[in-house]
Structures are given as structure tokens and as C-alpha cells.
N, C-alpha and C positions, 0 to 999 in steps of 0.2 A: 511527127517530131518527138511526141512522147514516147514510142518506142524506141527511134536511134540512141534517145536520152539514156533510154534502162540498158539496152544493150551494152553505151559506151561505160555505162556505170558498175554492170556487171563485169566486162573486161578488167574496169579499174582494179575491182575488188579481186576476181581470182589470179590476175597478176601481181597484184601485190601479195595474197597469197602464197602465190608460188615463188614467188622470189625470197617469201620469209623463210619456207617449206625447207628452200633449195641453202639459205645460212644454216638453218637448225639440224642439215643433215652434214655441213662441214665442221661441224661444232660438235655433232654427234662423235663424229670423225676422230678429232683431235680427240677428246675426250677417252674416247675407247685406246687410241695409242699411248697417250701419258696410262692409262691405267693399266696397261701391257708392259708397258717399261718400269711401272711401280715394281710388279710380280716379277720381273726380271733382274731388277736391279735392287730387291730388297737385300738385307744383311744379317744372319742371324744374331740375334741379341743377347745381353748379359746374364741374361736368364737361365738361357737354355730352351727356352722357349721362341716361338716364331718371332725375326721381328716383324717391324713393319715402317716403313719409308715414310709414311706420314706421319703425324704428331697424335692426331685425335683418335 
């Protein structure tokens, strides 16, 4: 009985795992596209120098 237990327990944990794994890589995702469209869609600036699309 105590083995079924670990097993069912192990399951728990590396599905939940992986279902974390599997957000953090759609996340990753967007992430890397906004940051492609930043470089894409930046404007150069009153300076003369590079702009840049975000504020900081």
C-alpha cells in the first residue's frame, strides 16, 4: 500500500511539473515574440542615437 502511495505521489509531483515546464515554455514564447517586435518596431530617436520602444 505504501508503495502505490509513493508512486501515486510521484506522478502528482512530476505532472504537475510538467504541466508547469509546459506554461513556462508558452511564456517563454510570448516573451521572445514581444521582444522581436520591440527590435522591429523600434523608432530612431531625437538624439541621433538608437531609440528604444521601452521606457527603462
Amino acid at each position: 500500500m505504501g508503495i502505490v502511495i509513493l508512486v501515486l505521489l510521484l506522478a502528482l509531483i512530476l505532472g504537475g511539473a510538467g504541466f508547469a515546464m509546459h506554461i513556462l515554455w508558452w511564456i517563454a514564447l510570448a516573451v521572445l515574440v514581444i521582444w522581436l517586435l520591440g527590435f522591429a518596431l523600434r523608432s530612431t530617436g531625437a538624439g541621433g542615437g538608437r531609440g528604444r520602444w521601452y521606457r527603462w
